[in-house]
C-alpha positions, 0 to 999 in steps of 0.5 A: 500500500502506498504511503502519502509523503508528509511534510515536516520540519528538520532541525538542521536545514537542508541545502534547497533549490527554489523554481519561483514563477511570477504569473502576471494575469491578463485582467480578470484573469488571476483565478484561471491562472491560479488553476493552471498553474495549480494543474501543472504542480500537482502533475510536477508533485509525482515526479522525483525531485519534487519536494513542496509548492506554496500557490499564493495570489497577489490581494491585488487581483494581478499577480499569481506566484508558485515557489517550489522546492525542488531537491536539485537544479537539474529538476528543471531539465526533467520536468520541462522534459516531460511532454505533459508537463509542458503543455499543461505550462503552455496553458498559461500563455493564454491567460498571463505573461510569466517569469521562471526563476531558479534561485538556490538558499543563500542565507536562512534567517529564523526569528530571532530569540528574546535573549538576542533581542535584548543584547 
């Protein structure tokens, strides 16, 4: 029986690879976009490599943005390989403009703590 995969935390961070999609709407269009976009990372989640998604919309009704952990660069290479995975992409063109980055952890910040704040 398969299991689900489960997200969780680790105490040590683990060196990760952002894909970061910009997705500007065409008026009135953001919800469309949201769901394409929805579409293509849950094909993306079944495929190695894959680690999470946050699908965020702008307030301002414009902007749609996915930041996507993936285990290495080389991802990128594979799911833009996979023929399904690219049409599903191609759907966004009818409804917006987009930009795709690649950006790797340079510096992780957590909250500081009480004792730091205060010396």
């Amino acid at each position: 029986m398969p299991t689900t995969p489960q997200a969780s935390f680790a105490s040590m961070p683990q060196p990760t690879v952002f894909i970061v999609n910009v997705i500007h709407a065409h008026p009135g269009k953001q919800d469309e976009a949201f769901a394409i976009i929805k579409d293509v990372v849950r094909h993306a989640s079944g495929k190695p490599g894959f680690l999470w998604s946050n699908l965020s919309r702008s307030t301002n009704g414009k902007t749609v943005v996915n930041i996507e952990a993936i285990a290495d660069p080389d991802r990128v290479g594979a799911f833009f390989g996979d023929p399904v995975f690219v049409e599903k992409f191609a759907r966004l063109d009818a409804v917006s403009t987009s930009e795709f980055h690649t950006y790797r952890v340079g510096e992780l910040i957590f909250p500081a703590s009480a004792e730091a704040l205060a010396s």
